[in-house]
ZAMARGU-4260 file (C-alpha; in steps of 0.2 Angstrom, whole numbers, plus 5000, padded with zeros to 4 digits):
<rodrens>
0) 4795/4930/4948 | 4804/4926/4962 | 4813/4944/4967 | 4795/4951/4964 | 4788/4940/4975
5) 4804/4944/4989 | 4803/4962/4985 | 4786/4961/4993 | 4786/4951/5007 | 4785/4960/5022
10) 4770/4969/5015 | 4764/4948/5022 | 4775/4948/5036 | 4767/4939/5049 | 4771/4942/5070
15) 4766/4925/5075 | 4777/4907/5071 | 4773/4894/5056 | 4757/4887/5063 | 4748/4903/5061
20) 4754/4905/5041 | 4748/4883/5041 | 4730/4889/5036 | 4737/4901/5020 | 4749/4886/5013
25) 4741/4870/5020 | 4730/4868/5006 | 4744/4871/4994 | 4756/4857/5002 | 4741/4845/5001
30) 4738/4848/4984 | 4754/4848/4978 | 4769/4843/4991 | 4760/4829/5002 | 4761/4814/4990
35) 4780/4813/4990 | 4784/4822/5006 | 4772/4813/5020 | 4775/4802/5033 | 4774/4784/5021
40) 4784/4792/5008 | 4795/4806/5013 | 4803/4811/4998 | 4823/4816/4998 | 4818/4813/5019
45) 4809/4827/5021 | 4792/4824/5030 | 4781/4841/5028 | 4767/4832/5039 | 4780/4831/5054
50) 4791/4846/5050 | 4790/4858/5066 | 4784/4874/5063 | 4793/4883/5079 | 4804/4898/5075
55) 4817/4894/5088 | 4819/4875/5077 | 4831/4884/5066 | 4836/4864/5055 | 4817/4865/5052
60) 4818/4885/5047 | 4833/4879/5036 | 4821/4867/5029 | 4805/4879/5027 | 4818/4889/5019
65) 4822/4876/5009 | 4801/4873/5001 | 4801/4891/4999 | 4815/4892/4986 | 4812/4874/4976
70) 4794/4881/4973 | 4801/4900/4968 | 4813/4892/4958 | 4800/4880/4948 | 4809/4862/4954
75) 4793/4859/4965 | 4781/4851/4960 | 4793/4842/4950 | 4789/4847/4930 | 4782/4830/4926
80) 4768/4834/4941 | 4751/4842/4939 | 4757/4861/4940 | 4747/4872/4953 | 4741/4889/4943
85) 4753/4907/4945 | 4741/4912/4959 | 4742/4898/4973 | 4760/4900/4969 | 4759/4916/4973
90) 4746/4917/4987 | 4760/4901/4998 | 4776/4910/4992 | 4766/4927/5001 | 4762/4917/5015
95) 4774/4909/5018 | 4791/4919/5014 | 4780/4934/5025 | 4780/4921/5041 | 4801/4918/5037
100) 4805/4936/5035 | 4796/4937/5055 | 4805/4922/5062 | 4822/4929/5054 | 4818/4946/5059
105) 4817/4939/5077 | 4831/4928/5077 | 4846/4943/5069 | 4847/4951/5087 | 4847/4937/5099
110) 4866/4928/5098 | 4881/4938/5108 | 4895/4937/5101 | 4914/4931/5109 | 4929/4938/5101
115) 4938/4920/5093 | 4956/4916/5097 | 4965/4922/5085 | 4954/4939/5089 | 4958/4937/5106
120) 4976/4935/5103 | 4976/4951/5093 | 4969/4964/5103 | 4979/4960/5120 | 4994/4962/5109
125) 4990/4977/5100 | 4981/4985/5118 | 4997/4979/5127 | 5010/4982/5112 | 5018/4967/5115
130) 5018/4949/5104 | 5011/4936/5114 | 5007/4917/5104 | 4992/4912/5113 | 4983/4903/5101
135) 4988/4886/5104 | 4984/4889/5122 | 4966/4894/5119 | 4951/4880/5113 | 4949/4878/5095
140) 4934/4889/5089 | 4918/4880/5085 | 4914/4887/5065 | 4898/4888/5057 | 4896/4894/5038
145) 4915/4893/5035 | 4922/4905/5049 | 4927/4902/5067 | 4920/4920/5070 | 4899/4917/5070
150) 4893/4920/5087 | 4879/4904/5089 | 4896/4891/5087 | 4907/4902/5102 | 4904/4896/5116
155) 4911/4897/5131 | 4916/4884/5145 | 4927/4884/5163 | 4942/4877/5157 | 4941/4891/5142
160) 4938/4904/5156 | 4953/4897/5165 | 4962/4897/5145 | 4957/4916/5145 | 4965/4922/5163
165) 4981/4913/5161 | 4982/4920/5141 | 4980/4937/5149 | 4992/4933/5161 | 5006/4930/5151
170) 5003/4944/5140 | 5003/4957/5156 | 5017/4948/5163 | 5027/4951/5146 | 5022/4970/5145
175) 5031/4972/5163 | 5045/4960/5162 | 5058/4973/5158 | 5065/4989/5169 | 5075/4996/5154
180) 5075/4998/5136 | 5082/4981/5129 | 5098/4983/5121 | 5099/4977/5104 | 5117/4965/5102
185) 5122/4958/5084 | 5126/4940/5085 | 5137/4932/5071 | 5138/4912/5067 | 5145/4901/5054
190) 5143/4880/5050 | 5161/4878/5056 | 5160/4874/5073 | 5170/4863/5082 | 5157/4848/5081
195) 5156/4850/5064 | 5174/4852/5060 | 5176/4836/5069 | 5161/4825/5065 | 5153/4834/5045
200) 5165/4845/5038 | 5177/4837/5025 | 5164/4819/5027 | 5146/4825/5021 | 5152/4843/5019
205) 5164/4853/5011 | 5172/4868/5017 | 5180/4880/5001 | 5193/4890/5001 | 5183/4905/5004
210) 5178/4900/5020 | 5158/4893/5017 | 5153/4878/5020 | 5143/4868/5006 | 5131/4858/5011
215) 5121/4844/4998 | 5107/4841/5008 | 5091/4849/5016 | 5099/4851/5032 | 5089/4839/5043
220) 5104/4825/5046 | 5118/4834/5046 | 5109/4846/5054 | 5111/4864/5049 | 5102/4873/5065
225) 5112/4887/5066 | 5126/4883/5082 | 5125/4896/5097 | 5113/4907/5087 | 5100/4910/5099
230) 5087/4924/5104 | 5091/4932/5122 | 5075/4939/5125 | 5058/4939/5116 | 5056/4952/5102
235) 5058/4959/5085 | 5075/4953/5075 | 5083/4955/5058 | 5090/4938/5055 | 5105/4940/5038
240) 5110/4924/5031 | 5124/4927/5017 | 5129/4912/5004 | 5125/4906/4987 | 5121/4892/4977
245) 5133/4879/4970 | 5135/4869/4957 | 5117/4874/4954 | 5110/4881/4938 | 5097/4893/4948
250) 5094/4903/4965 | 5096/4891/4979 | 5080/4889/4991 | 5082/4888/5006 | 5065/4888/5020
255) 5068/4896/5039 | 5062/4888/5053 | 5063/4895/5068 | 5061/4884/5085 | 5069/4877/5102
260) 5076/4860/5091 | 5078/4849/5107 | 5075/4832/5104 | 5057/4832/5102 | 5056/4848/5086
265) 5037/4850/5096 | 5037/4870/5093 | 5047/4870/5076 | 5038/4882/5065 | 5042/4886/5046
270) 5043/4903/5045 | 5047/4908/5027 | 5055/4901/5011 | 5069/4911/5002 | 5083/4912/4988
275) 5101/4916/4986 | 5111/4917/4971 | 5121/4906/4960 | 5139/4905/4961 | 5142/4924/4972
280) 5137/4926/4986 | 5121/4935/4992 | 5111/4942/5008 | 5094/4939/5013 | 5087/4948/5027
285) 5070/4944/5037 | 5062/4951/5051 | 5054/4941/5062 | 5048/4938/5080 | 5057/4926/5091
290) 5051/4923/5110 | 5065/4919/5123 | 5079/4907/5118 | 5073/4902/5100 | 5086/4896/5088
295) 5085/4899/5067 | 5088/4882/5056 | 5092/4885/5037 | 5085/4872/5028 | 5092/4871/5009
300) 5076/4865/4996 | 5076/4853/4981 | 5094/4850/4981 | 5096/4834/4968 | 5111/4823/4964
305) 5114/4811/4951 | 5109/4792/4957 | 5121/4782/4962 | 5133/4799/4969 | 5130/4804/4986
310) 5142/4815/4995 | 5148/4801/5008 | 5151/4789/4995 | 5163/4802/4985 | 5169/4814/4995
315) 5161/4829/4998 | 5177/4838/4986 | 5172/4827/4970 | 5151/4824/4974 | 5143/4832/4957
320) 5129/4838/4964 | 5120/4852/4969 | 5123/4865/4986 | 5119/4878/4997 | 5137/4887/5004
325) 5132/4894/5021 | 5145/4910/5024 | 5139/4920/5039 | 5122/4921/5051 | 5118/4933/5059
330) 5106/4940/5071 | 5103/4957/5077 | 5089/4961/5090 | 5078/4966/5098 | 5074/4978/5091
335) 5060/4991/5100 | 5052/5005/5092 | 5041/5012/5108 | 5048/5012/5125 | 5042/5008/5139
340) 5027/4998/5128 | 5010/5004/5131 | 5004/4991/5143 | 5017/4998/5155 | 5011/5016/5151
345) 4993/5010/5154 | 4996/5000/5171 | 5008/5012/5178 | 5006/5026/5173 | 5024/5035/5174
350) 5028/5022/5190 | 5045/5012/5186 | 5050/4995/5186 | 5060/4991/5202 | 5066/4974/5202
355) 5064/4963/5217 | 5079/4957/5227 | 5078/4938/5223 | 5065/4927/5234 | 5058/4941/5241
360) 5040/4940/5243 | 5028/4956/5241 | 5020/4952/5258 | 5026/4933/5270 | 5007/4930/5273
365) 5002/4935/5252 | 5019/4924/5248 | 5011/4910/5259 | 4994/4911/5250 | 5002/4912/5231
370) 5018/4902/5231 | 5019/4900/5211 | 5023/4920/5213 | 5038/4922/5204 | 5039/4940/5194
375) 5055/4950/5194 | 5049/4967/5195 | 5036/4977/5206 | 5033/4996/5204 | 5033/5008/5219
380) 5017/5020/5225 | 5015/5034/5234 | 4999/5033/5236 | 4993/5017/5230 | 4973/5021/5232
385) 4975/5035/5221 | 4986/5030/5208 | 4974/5014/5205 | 4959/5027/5203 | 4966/5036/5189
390) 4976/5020/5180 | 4961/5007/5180 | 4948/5019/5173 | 4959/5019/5159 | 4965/5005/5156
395) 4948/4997/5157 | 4940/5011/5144 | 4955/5004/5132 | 4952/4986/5135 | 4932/4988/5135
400) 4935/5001/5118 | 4922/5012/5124 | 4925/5026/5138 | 4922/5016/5156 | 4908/5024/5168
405) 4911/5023/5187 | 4900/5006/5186 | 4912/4998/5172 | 4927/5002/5187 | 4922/5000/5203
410) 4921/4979/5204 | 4941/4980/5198 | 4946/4995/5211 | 4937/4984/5225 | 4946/4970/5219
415) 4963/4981/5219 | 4959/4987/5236 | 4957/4968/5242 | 4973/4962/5234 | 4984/4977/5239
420) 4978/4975/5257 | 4984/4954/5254 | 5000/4957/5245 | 5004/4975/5251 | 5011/4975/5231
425) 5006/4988/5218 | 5009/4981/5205 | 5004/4963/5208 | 4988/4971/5212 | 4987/4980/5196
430) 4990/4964/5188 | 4976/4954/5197 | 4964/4968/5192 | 4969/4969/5172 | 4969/4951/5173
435) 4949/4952/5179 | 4949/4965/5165 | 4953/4954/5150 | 4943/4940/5156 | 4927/4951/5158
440) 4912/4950/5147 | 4915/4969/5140 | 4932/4962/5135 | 4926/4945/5128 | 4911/4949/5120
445) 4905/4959/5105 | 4889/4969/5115 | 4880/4976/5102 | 4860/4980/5105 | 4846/4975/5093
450) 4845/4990/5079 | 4855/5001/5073 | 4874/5002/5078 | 4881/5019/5086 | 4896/5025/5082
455) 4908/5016/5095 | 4899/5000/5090 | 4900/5001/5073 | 4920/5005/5078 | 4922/4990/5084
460) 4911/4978/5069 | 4921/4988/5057 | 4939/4988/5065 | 4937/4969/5069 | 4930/4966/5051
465) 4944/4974/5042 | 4959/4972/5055 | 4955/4959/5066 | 4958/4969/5082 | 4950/4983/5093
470) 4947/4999/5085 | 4961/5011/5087 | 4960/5029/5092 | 4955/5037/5076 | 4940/5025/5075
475) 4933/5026/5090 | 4932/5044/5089 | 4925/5044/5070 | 4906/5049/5068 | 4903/5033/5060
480) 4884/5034/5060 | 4887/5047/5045 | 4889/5037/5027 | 4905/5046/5022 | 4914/5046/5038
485) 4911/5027/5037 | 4919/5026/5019 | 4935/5037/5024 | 4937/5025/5036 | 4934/5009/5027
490) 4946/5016/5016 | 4960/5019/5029 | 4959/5001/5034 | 4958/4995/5017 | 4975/5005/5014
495) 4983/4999/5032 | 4995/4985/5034 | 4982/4976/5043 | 4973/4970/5026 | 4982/4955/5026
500) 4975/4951/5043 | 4959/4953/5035 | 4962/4943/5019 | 4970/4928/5030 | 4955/4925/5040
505) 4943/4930/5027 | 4949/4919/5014 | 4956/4905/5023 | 4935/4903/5029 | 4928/4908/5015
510) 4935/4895/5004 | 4939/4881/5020 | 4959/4885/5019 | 4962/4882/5038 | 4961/4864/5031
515) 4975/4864/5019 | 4986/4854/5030 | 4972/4842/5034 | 4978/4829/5021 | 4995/4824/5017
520) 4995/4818/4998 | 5001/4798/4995 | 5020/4800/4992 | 5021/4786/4980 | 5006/4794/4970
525) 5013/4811/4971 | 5031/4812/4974 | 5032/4832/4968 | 5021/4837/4981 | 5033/4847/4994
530) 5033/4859/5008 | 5037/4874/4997 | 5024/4871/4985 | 5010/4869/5001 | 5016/4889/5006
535) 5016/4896/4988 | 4998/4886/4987 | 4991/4895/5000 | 5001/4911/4998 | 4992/4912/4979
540) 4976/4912/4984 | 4978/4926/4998 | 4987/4936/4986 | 4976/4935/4974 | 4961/4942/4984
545) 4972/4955/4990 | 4976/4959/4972 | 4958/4958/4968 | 4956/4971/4983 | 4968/4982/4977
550) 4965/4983/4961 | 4947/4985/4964 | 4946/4971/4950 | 4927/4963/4946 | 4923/4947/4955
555) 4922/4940/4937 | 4942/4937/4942 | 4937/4922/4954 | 4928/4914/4940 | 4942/4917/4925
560) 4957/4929/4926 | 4970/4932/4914 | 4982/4934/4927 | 4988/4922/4942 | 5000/4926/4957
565) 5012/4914/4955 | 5032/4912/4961 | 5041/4899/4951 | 5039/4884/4961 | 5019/4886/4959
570) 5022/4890/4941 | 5034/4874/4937 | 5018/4865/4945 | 5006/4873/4933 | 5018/4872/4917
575) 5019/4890/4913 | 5037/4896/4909 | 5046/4912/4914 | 5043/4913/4931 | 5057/4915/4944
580) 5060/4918/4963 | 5051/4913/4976 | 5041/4930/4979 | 5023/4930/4971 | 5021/4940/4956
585) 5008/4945/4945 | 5008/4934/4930 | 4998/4935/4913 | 4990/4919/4909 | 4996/4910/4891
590) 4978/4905/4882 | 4984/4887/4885 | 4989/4889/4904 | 4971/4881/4911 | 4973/4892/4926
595) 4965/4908/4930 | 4952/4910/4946 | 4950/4903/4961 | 4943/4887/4956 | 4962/4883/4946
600) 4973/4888/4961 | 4981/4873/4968 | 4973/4876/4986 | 4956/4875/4982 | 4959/4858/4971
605) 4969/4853/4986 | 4954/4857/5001 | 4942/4851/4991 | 4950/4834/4989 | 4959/4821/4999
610) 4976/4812/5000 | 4976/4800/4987 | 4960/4805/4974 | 4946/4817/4968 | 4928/4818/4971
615) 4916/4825/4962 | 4903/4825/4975 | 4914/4835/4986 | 4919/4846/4972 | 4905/4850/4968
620) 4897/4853/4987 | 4913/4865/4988 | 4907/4874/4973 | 4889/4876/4977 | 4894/4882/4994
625) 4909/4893/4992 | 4905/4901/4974 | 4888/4900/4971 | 4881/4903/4989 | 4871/4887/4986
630) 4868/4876/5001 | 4869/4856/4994 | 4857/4848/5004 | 4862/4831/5018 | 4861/4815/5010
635) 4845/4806/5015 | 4846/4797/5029 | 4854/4777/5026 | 4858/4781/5009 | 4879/4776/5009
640) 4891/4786/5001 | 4903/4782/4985 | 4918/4773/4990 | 4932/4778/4975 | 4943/4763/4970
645) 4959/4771/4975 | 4965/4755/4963 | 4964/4766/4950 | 4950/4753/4940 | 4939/4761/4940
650) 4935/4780/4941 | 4921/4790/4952 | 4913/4796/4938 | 4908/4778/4935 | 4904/4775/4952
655) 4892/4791/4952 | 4882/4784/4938 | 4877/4770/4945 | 4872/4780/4963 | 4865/4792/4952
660) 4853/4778/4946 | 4844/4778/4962 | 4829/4789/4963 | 4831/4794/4980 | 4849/4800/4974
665) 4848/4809/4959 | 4835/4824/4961 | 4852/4831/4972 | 4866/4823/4961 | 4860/4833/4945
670) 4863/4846/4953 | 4880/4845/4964 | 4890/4831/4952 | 4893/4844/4937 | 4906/4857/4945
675) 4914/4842/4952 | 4916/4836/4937 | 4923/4850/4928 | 4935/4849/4941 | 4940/4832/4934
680) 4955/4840/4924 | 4964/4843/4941 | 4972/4830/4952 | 4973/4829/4973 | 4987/4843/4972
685) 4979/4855/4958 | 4990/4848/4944 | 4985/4847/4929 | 4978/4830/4922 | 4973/4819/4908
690) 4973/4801/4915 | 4971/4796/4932 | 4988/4791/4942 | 4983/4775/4950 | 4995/4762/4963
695) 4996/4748/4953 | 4983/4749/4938 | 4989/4756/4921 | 5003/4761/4912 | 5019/4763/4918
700) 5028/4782/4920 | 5046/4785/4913 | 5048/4802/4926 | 5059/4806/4938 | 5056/4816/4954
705) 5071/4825/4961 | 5081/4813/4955 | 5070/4798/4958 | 5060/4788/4946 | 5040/4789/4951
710) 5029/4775/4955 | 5013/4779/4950 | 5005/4771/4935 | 4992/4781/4922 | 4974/4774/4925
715) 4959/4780/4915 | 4959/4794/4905 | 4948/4810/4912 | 4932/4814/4907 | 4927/4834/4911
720) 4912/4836/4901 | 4897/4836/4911 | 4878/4844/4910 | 4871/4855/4922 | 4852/4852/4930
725) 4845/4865/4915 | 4853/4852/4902 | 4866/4863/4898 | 4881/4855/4892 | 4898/4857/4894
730) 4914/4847/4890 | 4928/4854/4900 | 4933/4866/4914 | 4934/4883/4903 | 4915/4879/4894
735) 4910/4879/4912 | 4920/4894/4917 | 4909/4901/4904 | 4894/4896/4910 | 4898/4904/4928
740) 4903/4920/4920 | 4885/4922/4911 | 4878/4920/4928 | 4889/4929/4939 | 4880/4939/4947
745) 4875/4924/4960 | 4894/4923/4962 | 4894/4941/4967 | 4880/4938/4980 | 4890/4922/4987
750) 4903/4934/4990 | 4894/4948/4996 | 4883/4934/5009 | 4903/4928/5010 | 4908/4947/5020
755) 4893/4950/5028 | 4893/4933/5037 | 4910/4938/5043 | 4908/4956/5047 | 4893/4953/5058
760) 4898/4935/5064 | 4879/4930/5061 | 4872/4920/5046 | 4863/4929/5034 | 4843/4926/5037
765) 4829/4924/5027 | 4825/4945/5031 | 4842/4949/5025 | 4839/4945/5007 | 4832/4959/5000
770) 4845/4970/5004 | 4859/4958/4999 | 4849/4958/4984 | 4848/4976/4984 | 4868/4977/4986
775) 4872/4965/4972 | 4860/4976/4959 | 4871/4990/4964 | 4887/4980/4964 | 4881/4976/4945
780) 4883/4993/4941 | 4902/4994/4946 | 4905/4977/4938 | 4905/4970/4955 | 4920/4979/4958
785) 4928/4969/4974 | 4935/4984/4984 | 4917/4993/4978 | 4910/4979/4985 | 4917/4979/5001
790) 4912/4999/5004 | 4895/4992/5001 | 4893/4978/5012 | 4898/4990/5026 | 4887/5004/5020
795) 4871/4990/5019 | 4858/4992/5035 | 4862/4974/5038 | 4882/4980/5044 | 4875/4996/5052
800) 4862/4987/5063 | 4861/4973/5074
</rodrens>
């Protein structure tokens, strides 16, 4: 009944806000809404008789919104009510869905959307061609619907402006801080330094006759920073690091970090996690990008002893337990594949770099005027008025991604001009002007016009849909208003090496990974939890929806797969055997492995919970939302939440009973509770489970933990069975898998909602379900094929139009 009913609405759609639809659905509402949801009673704390009816109100549109579908659905009138007959339902689902289908209509074009940081970041350094980390620098994005990309939550501010113009001006400054081609120099390094010889070597570590130095433990005291190895400039390196494991019975693991290590550690950054072989010794080579003056630490992972051995207390000769032997480091860069980069060629055009004698200032009375000037370099003009004229047009069109009209230009020539006749310097002048450039609304903002796209517009949603940056030459030129022009290039970028910019962002919304470090997990309750295990985590789950890409596979695979991504540290944590290495690879499931889709992968388990224990509430919230594209609604107002006993006494399921008791409480708990609970059979850090891990309730553990015996008791046992609002039961996590795959066509849409939110950076609206609707029935037809389905999203009128 219900797509009927959405199928015809906007035969009913209305021009004119709520009020004017009141006099069609008032009389149902009175009938059969007003005697739980008034002002004395106000049912689930929703008040019909106060609820505003203005279209710009978009919590109360959430909440019309909300009526529309109960009623379509059959929930309301509860079943136990007096049931109005098939034609009032009708005549208020016409009335009213036609007056939500005008106010969404009318809400779609109005939101202008900024480009996020992490947007930002990558189209100055693709338009420049250099690799700038200004992030951290910017204001966290405000998200709404999962991603930090939606225009209502960007906003922009004075101190983000002020972010925005010194961001560009490190990036330009970067682009022109070299005369010459860098030279590219091999540095070499070893552990035996003096200082170590002296202060390590022979005490904690033990140096073998073939030169390498074994180290036992993770590197952090003794410290295994590599001495004198440091980056001389900023750029592209290929760091070797040659050793082997010893007296190990597998790979060593070892994780880069990369960093300045002064005494503070503020900008060490993890960079990767690799292996090298037992007993001979072996190379691993990363490329990597290091700014000015950063130094590499190898930090060796999981190295256990036997208790009551320590390398100290018997000599690093006679300690039995396991080591890294470091041989060799070394460090060759940078290395440049286009010179001069192309924000040179853009600013100057074939001008050179001239470096400035030291202290001398472009002009005294400028100098006086701007006394934090300090750039090396300046480029001479012949004709300085001239050579602006034909290399700000330019630039501008490439920053702006459109070709610039004299309009677009002439506020940054004026401003050339006024800086040139202050500085007498070309080139800072040029700077000042770019600078404007990157901080300009053209540059900042996605300006796209109510209704239909045009090519260079539709360039830029699809370039920063699928890459994350401006559209590059081949796009902007494409006729991208045609249908197959617009597939050949969806294609190209799904096959460019930008997908996994795509797949990062997307992903890390769409199922709320940006807040996997959010929560440490209790030590004492989960002593394997490690930084190895947190990468691989999160390295799963964006290969698996690249693998899902690639493949073309149904999303069916979110729901259940036969196959996981996994290296061996993730598959040691899931209990599956076989596995080795620390690159992810494509793994086929046992039937007993109680892994397979999304909602098995140990970063989902771990988002959706906390440090120390599981909710089902939360679990389920995260399910409705991320999966099933059903918005949970707020707890009413003064209703308090459900506290877990993180004694370990008792469980949240108990708890939940009790709360479900309430009647205010359980018309929503039926309904969120169930996933959560089929989610039961998985701890804070996606291990598998049968009994609770508790502090200090329950049976002790016999289990040791690199080499230490745990401290966690075992609690409860876990109860995963659970029914849904229909009544149909289930009693573990793969009955309910089932039950998502007979429905998954709704999982499809949540996806499908899932891309369009991002690609558009709006929320999808009342108006917008039809066509998803539409999309998903042709999806259907491809077994919802996920690559299929991103060809269609972009084909849909809701991409192709504002």
């Amino acid at each position: 009944m219900k797509s009927r009913f959405l199928a015809a609405l906007p035969l009913f759609a209305l021009a004119s806000a709520t009020d004017a639809a009141l006099p069609a659905i008032q009389p149902f509402l009175d009938q059969n809404c007003m005697d739980c949801h008034d002002a004395e009673m106000k049912k689930g704390g929703l008040d019909l008789s106060e609820l505003s009816t203005d279209g710009a109100d978009a919590a109360a549109l959430k909440k019309w919104v909300r009526v529309f579908d109960r009623v379509a659905a059959g929930e309301m009138p509860p079943p136990k009510k007096k049931q109005p007959s098939q034609d009032a339902v009708q005549d208020f689902m016409a009335a009213l869905g036609g007056d939500l289908v005008a106010k969404s209509d009318a809400q779609k074009g109005t939101v202008l959307r900024r480009l996020n940081r992490r947007e930002y970041q990558n189209t100055i350094n693709d338009l420049l061609d250099v690799k700038v980390n200004i992030i951290d620098s910017l204001p966290e994005d405000g998200r709404a619907h999962g991603f930090d990309n939606i225009g209502e939550a960007l906003s922009i501010s004075g101190i983000q402006m002020l972010r925005y113009m010194e961001a560009a001006e490190l990036a330009i400054n970067t682009a022109l801080n070299q005369e010459t081609r860098p030279e590219s120099t091999l540095q070499r390094a070893t552990l035996d330094s003096e200082r170590n010889r002296k202060d390590t070597i022979g005490k904690q570590w033990l140096k073998r006759d073939d030169g390498s130095i074994v180290v036992f433990n993770n590197g952090g005291f003794p410290s295994t920073v590599i001495p004198n190895l440091r980056s001389k400039l900023a750029g592209t390196y290929k760091l070797r690091v040659t050793g082997y494991g010893y007296q190990i019975e597998e790979p060593v693991v070892f994780a880069l970090i990369t960093g300045s290590f002064n005494f503070r550690n503020a900008d060490n950054v993890t960079h990767s996690f690799h292996e090298l072989p037992v007993g001979k010794s072996g190379t691993v080579e990363v490329t990597l990008h290091l700014d000015q003056g950063k130094g590499i630490w190898i930090s060796p992972q999981g190295l256990n002893g036997p208790d009551g051995h320590s390398p100290t207390k018997d000599g690093p000769a006679n300690y039995p337990g396991e080591g890294m032997a470091f041989q060799e480091v070394t460090l060759e860069g940078p290395i440049v594949t286009n010179w001069p980069p192309r924000g040179q060629k853009l600013l100057l055009g074939e001008l050179k770099l001239r470096q400035l004698p030291h202290g001398l200032p472009p002009s005294q009375a400028w100098r006086a005027k701007n006394p934090d000037f300090k750039h090396k370099y300046t480029a001479d003009s012949a004709d300085p008025a001239a050579d602006s004229r034909k290399l700000l047009p330019t630039f501008i069109s490439a920053a702006f991604r459109r070709p610039a009209t004299p309009l677009d230009t002439e506020p940054y020539l004026k401003l050339f001009d006024a800086e040139f006749a202050e500085s007498q310097d070309f080139m800072a002048s040029m700077r000042t002007a770019a600078i404007a450039v990157l901080c300009s609304p053209e540059f900042l903002f996605l300006k796209e016009p109510a209704g239909k796209l045009n090519d260079l517009q539709l360039a830029a949603r699809l370039s920063y849909f699928l890459t994350r940056s401006a559209p590059d030459a081949e796009l902007l030129a494409a006729k991208l208003t045609q249908p197959e022009v617009l597939r050949v290039q969806t294609e190209r970028l799904l096959k460019s090496n930008t997908l996994e910019r795509f797949v990062a962002d997307f992903t890390d919304g769409w199922l709320n990974l940006r807040e996997i470090d959010f929560t440490t997990p209790d030590k004492q309750l989960y002593p394997e939890y490690d930084e190895l295990l947190l990468d691989s985590m999160l390295r799963e789950t964006r290969g698996f929806i690249t693998e899902l890409i690639q493949g073309n596979l149904g999303v069916a695979n979110i729901i259940h797969s036969d196959f996981a991504m996994l290296n061996k540290r993730l598959a040691q944590h899931y209990g599956i055997p076989g596995v080795s290495g620390v690159a992810l690879q494509k793994v086929k499931l046992p039937p007993d492995s109680h892994r397979g889709g999304v909602l098995t992968q140990a970063s989902v388990l771990k988002v959706s919970a906390n440090g120390t224990n599981t909710s089902p509430v939360v679990r389920g919230v995260f399910v409705m939302d991320r999966i099933l594209g059903m918005e949970p609604p707020p707890p009413p107002p003064g209703v308090p939440g459900v506290e877990p006993d993180i004694r370990g006494a008792t469980t949240l399921r108990e708890l939940l009973d009790k709360h479900r008791n309430m009647e205010s409480c359980n018309g929503c708990h039926r309904v969120i509770d169930p996933p959560g609970f089929a989610l039961e059979s998985y701890d804070v850090i996606g291990g598998w489970r049968e009994r609770f891990r508790s502090i200090d309730k329950g049976e002790q553990v016999k289990l040791t933990v690199e080499g230490r015996k745990v401290r966690y008791r075992l609690g409860p046992p876990v109860d995963a069975a659970g029914e849904l609002s229909t009544g149909t039961k289930f009693a573990n996590m793969s009955d309910f898998q089932r039950l998502l795959l007979a429905g998954q066509d709704r999982v499809a849409r949540c996806v499908a909602e899932k891309l369009l939110i991002f690609a558009t950076g709006r929320p999808m609206g009342f108006s917008d379900r039809t066509e998803i609707d539409k999309l998903v029935a042709q999806s259907k037809a491809k077994g919802h094929a996920m690559r299929d389905l991103i060809h269609a999203v972009v084909q849909s009128q809701i991409f192709r139009s504002k």
